[in-house]
CHARMM internal coordinates of N, CA and C (Angstrom, degrees):
IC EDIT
DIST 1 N 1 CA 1.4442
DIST 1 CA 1 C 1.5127
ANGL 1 N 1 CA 1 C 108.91
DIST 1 C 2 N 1.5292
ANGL 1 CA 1 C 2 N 120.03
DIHE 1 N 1 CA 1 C 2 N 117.21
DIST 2 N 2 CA 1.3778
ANGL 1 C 2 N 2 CA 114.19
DIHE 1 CA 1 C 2 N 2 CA 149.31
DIST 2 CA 2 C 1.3248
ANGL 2 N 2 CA 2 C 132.38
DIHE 1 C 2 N 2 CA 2 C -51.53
DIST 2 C 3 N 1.1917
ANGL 2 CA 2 C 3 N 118.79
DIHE 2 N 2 CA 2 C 3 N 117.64
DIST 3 N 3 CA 2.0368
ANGL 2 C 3 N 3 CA 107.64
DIHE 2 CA 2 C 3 N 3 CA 167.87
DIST 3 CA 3 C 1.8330
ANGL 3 N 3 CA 3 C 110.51
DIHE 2 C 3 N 3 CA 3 C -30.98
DIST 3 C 4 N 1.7212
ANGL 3 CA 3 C 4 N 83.31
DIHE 3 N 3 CA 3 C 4 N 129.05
DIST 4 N 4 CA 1.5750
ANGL 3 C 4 N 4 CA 79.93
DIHE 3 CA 3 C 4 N 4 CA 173.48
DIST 4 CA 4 C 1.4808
ANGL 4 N 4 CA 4 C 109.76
DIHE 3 C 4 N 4 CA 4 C -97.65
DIST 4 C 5 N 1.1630
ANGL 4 CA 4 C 5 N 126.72
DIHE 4 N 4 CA 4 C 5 N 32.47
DIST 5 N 5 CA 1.4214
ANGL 4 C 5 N 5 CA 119.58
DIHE 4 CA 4 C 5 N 5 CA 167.10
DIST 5 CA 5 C 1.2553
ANGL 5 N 5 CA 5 C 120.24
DIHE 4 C 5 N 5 CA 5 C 64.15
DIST 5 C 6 N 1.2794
ANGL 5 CA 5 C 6 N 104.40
DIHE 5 N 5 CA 5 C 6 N -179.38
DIST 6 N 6 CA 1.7836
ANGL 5 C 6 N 6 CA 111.21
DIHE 5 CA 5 C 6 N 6 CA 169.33
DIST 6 CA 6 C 1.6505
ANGL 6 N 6 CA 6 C 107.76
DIHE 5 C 6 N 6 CA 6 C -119.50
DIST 6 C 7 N 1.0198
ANGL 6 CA 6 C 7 N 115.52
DIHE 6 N 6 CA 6 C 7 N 110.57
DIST 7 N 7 CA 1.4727
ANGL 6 C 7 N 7 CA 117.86
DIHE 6 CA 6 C 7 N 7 CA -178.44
DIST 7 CA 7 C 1.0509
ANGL 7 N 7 CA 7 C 123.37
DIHE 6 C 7 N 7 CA 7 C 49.54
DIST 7 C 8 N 1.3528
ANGL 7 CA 7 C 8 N 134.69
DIHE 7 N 7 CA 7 C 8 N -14.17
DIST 8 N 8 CA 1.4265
ANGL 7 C 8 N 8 CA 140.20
DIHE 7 CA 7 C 8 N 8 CA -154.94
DIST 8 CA 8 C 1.5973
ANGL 8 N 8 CA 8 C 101.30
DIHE 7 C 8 N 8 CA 8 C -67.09
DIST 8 C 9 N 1.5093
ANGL 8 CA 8 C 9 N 119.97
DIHE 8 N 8 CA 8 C 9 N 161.75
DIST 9 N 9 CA 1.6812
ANGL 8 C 9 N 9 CA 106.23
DIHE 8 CA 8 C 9 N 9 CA 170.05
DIST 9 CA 9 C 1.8748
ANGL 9 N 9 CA 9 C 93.67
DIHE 8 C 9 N 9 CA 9 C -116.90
DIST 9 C 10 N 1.4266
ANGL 9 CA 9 C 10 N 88.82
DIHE 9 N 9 CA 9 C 10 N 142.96
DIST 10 N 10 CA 1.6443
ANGL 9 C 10 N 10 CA 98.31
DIHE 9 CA 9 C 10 N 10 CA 172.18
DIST 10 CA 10 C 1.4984
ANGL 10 N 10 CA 10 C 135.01
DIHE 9 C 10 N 10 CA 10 C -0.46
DIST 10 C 11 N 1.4407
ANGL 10 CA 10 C 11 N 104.85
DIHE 10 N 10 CA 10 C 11 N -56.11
DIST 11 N 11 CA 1.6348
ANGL 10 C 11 N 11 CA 109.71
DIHE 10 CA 10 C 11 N 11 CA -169.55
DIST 11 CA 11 C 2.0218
ANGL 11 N 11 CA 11 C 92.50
DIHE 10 C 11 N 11 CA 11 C -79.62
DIST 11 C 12 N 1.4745
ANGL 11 CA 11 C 12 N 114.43
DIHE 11 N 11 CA 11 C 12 N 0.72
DIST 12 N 12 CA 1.5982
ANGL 11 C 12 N 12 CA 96.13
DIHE 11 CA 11 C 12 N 12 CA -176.31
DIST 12 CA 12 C 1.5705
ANGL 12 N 12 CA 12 C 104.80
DIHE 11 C 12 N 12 CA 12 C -109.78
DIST 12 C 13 N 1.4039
ANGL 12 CA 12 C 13 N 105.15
DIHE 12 N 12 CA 12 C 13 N -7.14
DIST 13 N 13 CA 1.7753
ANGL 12 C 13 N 13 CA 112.35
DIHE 12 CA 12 C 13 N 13 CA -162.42
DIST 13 CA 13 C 1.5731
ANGL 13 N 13 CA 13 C 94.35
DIHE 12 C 13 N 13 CA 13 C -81.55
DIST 13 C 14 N 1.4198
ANGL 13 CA 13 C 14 N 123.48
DIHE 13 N 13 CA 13 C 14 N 100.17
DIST 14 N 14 CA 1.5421
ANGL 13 C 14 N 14 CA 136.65
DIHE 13 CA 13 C 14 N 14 CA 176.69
DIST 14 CA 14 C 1.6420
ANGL 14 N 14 CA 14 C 101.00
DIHE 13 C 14 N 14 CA 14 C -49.64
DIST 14 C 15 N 1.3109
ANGL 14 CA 14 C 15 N 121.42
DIHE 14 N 14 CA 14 C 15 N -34.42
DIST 15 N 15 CA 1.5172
ANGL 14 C 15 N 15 CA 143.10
DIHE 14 CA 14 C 15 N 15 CA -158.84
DIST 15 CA 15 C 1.9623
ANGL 15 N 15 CA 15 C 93.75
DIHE 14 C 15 N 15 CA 15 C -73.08
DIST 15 C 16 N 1.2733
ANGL 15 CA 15 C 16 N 123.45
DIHE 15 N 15 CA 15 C 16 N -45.66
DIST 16 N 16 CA 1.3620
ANGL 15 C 16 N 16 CA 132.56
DIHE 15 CA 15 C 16 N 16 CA 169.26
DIST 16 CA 16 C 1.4658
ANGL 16 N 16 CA 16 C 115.02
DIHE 15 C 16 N 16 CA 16 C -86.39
DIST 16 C 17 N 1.4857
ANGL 16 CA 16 C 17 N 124.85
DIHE 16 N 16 CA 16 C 17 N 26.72
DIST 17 N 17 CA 1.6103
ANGL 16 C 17 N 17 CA 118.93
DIHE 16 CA 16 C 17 N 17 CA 152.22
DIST 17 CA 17 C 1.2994
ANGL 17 N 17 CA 17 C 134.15
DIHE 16 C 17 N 17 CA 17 C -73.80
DIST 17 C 18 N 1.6014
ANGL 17 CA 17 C 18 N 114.11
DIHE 17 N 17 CA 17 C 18 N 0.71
DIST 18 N 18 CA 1.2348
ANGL 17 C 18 N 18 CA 112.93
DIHE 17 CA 17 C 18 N 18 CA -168.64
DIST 18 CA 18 C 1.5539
ANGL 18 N 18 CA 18 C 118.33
DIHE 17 C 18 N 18 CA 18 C -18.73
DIST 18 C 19 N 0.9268
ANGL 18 CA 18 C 19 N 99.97
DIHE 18 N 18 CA 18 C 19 N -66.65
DIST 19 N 19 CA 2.3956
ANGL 18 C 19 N 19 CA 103.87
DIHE 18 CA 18 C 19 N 19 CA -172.06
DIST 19 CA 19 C 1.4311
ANGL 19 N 19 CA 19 C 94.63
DIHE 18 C 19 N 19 CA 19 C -27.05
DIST 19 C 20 N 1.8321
ANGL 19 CA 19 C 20 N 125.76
DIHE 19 N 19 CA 19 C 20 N -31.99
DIST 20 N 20 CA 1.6748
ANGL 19 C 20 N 20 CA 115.34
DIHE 19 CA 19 C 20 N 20 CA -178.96
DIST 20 CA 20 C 1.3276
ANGL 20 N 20 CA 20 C 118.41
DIHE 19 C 20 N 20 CA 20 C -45.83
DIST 20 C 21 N 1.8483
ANGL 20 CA 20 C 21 N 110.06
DIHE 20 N 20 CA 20 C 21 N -42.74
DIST 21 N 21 CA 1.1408
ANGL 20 C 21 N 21 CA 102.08
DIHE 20 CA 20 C 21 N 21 CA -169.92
DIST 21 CA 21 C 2.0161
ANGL 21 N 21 CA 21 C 109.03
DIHE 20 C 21 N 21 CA 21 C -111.42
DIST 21 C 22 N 1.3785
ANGL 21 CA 21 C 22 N 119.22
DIHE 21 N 21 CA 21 C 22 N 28.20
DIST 22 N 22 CA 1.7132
ANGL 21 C 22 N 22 CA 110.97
DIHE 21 CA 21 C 22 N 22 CA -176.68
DIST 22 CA 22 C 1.4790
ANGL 22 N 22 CA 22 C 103.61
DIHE 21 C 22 N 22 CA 22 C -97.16
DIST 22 C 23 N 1.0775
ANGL 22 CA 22 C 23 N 123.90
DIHE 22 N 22 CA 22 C 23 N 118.67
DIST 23 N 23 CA 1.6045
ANGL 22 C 23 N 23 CA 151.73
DIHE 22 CA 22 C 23 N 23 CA 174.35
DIST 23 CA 23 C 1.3420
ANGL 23 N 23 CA 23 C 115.21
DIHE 22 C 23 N 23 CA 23 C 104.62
DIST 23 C 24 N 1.5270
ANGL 23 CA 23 C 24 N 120.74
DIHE 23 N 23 CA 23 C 24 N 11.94
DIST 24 N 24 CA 1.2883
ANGL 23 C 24 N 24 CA 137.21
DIHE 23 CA 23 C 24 N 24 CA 165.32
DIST 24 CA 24 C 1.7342
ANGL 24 N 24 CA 24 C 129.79
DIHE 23 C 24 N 24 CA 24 C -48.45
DIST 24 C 25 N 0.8045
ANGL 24 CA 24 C 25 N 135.64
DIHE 24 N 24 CA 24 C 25 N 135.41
DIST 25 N 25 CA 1.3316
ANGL 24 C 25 N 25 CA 147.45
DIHE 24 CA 24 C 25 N 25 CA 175.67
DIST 25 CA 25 C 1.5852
ANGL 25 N 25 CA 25 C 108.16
DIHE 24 C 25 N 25 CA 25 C -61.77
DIST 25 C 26 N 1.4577
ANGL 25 CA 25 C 26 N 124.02
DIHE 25 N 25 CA 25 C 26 N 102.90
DIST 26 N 26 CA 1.7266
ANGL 25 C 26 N 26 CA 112.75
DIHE 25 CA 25 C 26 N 26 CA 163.90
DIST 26 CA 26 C 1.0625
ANGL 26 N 26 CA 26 C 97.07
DIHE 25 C 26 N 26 CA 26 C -66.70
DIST 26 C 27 N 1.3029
ANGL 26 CA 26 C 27 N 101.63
DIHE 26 N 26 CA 26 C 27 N 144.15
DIST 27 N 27 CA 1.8379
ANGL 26 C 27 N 27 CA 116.86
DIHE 26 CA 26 C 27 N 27 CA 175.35
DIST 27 CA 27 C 1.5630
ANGL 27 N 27 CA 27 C 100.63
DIHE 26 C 27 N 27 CA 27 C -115.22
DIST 27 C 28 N 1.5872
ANGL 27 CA 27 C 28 N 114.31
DIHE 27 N 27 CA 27 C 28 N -25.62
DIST 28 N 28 CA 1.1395
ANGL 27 C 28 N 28 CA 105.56
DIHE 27 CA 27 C 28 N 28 CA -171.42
DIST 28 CA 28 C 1.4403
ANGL 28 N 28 CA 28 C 112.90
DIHE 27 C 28 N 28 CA 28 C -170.19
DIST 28 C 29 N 2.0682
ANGL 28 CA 28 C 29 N 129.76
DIHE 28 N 28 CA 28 C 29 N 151.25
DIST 29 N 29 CA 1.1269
ANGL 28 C 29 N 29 CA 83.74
DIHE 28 CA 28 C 29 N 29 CA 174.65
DIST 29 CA 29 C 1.9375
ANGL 29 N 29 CA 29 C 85.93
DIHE 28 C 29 N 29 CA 29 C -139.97
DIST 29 C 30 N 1.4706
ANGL 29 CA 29 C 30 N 96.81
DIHE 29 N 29 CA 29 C 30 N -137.29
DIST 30 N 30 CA 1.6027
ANGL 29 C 30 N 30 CA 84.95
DIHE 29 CA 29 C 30 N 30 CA -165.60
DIST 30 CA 30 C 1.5001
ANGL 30 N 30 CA 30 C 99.45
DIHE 29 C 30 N 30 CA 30 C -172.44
DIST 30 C 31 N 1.2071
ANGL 30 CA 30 C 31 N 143.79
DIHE 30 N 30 CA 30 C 31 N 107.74
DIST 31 N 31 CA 1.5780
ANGL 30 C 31 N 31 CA 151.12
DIHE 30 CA 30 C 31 N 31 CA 177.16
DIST 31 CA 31 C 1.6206
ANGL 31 N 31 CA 31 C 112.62
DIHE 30 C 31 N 31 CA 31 C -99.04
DIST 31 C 32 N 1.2166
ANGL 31 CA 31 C 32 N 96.22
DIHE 31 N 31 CA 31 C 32 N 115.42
DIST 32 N 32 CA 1.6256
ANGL 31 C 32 N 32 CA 109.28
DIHE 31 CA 31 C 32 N 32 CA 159.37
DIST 32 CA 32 C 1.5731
ANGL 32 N 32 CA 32 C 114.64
DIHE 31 C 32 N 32 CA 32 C -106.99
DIST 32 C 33 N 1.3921
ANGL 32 CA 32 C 33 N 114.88
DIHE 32 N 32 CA 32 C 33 N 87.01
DIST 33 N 33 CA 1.3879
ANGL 32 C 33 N 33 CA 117.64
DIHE 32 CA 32 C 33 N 33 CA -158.43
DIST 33 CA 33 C 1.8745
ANGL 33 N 33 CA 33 C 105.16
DIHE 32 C 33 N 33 CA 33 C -84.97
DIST 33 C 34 N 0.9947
ANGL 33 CA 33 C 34 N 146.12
DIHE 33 N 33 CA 33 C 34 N 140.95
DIST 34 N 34 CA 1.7827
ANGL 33 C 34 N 34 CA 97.30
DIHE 33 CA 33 C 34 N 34 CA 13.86
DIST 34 CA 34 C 1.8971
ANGL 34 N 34 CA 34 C 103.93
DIHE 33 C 34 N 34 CA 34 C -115.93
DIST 34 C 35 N 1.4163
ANGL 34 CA 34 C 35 N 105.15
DIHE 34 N 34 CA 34 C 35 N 44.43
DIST 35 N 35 CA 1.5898
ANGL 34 C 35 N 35 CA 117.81
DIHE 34 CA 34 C 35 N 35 CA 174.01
DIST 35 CA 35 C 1.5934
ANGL 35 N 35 CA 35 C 128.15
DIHE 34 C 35 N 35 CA 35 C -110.46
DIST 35 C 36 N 1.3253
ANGL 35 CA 35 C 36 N 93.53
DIHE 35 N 35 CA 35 C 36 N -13.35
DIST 36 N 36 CA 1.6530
ANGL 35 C 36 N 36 CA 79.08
DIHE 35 CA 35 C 36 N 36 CA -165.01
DIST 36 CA 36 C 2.0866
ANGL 36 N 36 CA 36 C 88.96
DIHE 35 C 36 N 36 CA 36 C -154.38
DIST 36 C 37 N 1.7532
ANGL 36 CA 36 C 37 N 107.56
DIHE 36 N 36 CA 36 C 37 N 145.87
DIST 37 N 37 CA 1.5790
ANGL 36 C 37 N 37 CA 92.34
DIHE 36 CA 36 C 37 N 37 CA 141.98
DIST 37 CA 37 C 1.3607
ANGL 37 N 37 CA 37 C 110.43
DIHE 36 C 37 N 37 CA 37 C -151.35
DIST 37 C 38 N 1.4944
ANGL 37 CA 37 C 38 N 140.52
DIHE 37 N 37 CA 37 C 38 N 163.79
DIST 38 N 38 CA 1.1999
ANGL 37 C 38 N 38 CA 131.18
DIHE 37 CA 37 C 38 N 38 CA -167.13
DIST 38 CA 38 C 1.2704
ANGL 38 N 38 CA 38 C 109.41
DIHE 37 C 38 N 38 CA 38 C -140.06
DIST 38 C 39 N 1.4845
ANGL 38 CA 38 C 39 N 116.86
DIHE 38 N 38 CA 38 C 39 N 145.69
DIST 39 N 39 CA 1.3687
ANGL 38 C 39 N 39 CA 120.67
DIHE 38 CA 38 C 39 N 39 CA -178.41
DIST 39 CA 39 C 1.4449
ANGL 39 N 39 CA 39 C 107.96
DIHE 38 C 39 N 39 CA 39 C -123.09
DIST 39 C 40 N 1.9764
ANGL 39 CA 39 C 40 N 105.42
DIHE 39 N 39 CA 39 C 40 N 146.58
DIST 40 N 40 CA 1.6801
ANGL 39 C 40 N 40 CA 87.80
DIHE 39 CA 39 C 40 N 40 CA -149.55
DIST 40 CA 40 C 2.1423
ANGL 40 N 40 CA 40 C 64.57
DIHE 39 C 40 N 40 CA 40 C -117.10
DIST 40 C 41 N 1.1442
ANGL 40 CA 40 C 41 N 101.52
DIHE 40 N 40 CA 40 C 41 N 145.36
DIST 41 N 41 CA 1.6839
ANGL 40 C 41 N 41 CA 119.99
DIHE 40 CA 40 C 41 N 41 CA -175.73
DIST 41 CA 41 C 1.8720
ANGL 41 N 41 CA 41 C 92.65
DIHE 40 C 41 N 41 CA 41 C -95.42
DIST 41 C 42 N 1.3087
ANGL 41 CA 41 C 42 N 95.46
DIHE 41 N 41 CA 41 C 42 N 166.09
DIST 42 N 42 CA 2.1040
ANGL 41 C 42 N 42 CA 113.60
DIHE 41 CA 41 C 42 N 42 CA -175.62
DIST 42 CA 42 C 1.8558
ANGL 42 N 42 CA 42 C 83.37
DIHE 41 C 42 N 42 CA 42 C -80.60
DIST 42 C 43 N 1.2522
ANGL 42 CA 42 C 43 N 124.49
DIHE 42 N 42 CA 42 C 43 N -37.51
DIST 43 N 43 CA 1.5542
ANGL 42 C 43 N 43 CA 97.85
DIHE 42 CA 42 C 43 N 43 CA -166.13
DIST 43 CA 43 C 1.5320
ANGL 43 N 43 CA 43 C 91.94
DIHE 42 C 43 N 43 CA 43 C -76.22
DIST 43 C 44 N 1.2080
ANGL 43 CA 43 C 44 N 158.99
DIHE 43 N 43 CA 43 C 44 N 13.37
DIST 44 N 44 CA 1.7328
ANGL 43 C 44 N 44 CA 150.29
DIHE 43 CA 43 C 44 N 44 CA 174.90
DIST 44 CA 44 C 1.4049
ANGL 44 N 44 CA 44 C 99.34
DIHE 43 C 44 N 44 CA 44 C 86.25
DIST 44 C 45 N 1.3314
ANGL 44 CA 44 C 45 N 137.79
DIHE 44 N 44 CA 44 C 45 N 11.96
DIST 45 N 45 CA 1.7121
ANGL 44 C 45 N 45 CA 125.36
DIHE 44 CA 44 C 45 N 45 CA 152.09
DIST 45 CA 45 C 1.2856
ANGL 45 N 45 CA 45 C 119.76
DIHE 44 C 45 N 45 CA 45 C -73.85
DIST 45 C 46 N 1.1678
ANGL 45 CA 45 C 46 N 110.50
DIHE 45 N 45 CA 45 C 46 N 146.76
DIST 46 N 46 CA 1.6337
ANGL 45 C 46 N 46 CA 117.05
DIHE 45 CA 45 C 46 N 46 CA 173.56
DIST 46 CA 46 C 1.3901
ANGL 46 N 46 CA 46 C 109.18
DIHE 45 C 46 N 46 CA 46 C -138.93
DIST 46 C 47 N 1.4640
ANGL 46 CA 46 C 47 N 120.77
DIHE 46 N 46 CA 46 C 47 N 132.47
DIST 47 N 47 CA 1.5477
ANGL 46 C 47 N 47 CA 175.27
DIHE 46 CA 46 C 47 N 47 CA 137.30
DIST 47 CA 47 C 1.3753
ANGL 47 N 47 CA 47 C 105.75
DIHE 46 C 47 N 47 CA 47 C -16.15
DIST 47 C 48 N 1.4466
ANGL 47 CA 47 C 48 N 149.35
DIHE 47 N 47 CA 47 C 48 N 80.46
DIST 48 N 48 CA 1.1077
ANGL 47 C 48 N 48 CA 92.75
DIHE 47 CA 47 C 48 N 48 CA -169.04
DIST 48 CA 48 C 1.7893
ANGL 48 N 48 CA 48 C 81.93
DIHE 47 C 48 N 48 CA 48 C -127.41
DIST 48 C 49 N 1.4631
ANGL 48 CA 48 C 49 N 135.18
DIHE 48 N 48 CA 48 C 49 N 143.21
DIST 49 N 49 CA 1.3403
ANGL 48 C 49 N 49 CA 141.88
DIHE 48 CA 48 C 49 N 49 CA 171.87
DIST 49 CA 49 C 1.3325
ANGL 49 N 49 CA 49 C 121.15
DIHE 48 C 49 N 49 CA 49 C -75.18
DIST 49 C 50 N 1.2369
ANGL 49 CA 49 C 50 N 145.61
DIHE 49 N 49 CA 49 C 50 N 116.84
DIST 50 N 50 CA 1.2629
ANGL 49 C 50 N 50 CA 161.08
DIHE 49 CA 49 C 50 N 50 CA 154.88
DIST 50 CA 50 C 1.6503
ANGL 50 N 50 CA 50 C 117.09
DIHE 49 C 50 N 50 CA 50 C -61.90
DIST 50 C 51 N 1.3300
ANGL 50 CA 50 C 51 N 134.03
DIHE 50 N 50 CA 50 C 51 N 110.04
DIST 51 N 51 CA 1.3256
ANGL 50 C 51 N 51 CA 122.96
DIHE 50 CA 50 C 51 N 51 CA 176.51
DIST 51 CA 51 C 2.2012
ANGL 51 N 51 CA 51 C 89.31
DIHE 50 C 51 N 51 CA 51 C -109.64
DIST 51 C 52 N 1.3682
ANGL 51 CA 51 C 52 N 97.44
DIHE 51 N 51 CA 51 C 52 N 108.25
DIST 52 N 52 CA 1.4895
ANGL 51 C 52 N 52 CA 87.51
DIHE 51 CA 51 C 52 N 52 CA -178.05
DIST 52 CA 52 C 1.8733
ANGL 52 N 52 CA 52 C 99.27
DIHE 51 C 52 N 52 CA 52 C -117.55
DIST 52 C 53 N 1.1468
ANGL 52 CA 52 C 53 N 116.34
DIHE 52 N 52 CA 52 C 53 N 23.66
DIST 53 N 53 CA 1.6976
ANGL 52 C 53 N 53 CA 128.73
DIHE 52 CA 52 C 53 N 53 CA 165.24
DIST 53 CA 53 C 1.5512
ANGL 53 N 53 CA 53 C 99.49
DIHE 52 C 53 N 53 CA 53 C -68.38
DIST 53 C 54 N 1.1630
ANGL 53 CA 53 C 54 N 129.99
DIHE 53 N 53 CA 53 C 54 N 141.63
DIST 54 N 54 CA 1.0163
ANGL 53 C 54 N 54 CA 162.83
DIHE 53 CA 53 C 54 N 54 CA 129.77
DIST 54 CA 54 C 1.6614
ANGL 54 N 54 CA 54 C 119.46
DIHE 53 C 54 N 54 CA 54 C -62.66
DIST 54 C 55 N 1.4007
ANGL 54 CA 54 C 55 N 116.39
DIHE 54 N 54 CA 54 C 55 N -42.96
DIST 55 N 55 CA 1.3619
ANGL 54 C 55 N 55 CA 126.72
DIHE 54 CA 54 C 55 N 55 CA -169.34
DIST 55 CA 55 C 1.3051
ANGL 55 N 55 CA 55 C 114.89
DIHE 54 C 55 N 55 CA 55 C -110.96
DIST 55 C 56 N 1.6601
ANGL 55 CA 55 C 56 N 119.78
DIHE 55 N 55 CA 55 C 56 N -17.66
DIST 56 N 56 CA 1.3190
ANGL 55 C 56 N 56 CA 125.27
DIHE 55 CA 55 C 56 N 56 CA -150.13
DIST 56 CA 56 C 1.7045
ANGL 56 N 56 CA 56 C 106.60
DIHE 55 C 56 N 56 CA 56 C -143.75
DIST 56 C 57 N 0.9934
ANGL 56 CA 56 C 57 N 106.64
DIHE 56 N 56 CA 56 C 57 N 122.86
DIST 57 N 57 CA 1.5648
ANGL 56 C 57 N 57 CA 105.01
DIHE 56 CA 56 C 57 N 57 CA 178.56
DIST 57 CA 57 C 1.3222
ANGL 57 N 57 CA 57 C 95.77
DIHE 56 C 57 N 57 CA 57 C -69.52
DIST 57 C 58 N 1.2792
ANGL 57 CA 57 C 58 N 101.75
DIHE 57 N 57 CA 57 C 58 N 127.11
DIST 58 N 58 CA 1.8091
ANGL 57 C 58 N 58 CA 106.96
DIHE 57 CA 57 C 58 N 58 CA 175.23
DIST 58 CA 58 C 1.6522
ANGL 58 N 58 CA 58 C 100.08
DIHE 57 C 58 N 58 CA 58 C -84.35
DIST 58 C 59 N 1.0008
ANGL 58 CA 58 C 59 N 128.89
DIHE 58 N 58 CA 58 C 59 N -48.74
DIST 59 N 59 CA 1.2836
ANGL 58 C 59 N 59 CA 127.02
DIHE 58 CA 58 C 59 N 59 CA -155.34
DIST 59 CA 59 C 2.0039
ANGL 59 N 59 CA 59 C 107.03
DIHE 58 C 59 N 59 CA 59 C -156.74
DIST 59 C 60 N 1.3239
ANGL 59 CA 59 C 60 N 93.33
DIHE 59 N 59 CA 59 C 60 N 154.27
DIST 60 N 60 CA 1.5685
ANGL 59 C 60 N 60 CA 98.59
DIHE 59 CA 59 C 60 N 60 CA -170.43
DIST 60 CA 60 C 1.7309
ANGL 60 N 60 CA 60 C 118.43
DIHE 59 C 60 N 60 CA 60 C -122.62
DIST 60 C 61 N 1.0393
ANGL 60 CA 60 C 61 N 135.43
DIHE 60 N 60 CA 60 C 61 N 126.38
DIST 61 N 61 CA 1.9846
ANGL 60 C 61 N 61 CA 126.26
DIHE 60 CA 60 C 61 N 61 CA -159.84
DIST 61 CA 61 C 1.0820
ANGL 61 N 61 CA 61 C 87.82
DIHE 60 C 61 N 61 CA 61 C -148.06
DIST 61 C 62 N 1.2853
ANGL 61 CA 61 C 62 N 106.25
DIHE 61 N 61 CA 61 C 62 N 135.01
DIST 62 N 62 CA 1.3900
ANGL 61 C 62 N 62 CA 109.52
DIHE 61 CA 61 C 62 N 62 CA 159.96
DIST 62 CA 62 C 1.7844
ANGL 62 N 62 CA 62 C 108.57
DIHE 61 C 62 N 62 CA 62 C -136.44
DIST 62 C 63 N 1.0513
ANGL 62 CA 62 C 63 N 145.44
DIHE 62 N 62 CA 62 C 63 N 98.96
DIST 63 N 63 CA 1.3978
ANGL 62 C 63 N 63 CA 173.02
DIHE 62 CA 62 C 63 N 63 CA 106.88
DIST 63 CA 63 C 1.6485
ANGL 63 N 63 CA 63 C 99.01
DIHE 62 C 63 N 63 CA 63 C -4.65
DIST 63 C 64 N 1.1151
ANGL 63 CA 63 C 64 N 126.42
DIHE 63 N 63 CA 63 C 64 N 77.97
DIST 64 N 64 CA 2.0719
ANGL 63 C 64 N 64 CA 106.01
DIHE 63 CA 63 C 64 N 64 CA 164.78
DIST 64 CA 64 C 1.4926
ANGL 64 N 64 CA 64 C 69.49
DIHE 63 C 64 N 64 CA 64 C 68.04
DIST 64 C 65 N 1.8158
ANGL 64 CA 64 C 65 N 91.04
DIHE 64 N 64 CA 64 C 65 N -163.41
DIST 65 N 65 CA 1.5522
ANGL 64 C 65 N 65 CA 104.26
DIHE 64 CA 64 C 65 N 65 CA -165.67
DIST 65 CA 65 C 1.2780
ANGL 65 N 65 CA 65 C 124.59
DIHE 64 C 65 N 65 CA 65 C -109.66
DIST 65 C 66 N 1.6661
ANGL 65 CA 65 C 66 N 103.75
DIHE 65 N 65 CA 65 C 66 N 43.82
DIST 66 N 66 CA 1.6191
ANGL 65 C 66 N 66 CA 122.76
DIHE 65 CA 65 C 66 N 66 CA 177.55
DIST 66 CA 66 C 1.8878
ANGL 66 N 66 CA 66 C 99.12
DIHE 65 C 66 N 66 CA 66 C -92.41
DIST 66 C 67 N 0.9721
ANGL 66 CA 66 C 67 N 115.71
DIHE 66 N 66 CA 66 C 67 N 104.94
DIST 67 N 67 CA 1.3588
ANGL 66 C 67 N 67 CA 122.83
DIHE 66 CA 66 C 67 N 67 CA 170.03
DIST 67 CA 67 C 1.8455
ANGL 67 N 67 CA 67 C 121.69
DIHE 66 C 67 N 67 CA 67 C -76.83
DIST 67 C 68 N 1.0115
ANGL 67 CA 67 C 68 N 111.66
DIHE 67 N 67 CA 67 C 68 N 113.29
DIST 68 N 68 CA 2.0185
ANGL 67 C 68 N 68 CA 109.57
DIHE 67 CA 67 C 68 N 68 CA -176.38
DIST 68 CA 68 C 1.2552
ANGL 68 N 68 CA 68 C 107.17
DIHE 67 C 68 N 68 CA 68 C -90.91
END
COOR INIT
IC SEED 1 N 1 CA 1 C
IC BUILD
């Protein structure tokens, strides 16, 4: 799920820029296991994934042998 914001309409929701960061350079990234991981891009955006399932693996990373 994207944040649905607060009222904002599309072209203002910073949260829906993705195209900012597709063919971008990771510069860096960062795991808070087993909830969250973020990737920080060369232009200074950062990525960051939410697993907020309880029931459902939202998503799977494996970094070395830190599993998300």
């Amino acid at each position: 799920m994207i944040d649905e914001g607060d009222g904002e309409s599309i072209a203002e929701r910073e949260s829906l820029h993705l195209h900012r960061i597709v063919g971008k350079t990771v510069e860096s990234y960062s795991v808070s296991a087993p909830d969250s991981f973020s990737l920080r891009f060369g232009s200074g955006h950062t990525l960051t994934i939410f697993d907020d399932s309880k029931q459902y693996e939202s998503f799977s990373v494996q970094p070395g042998d830190i599993y998300v």
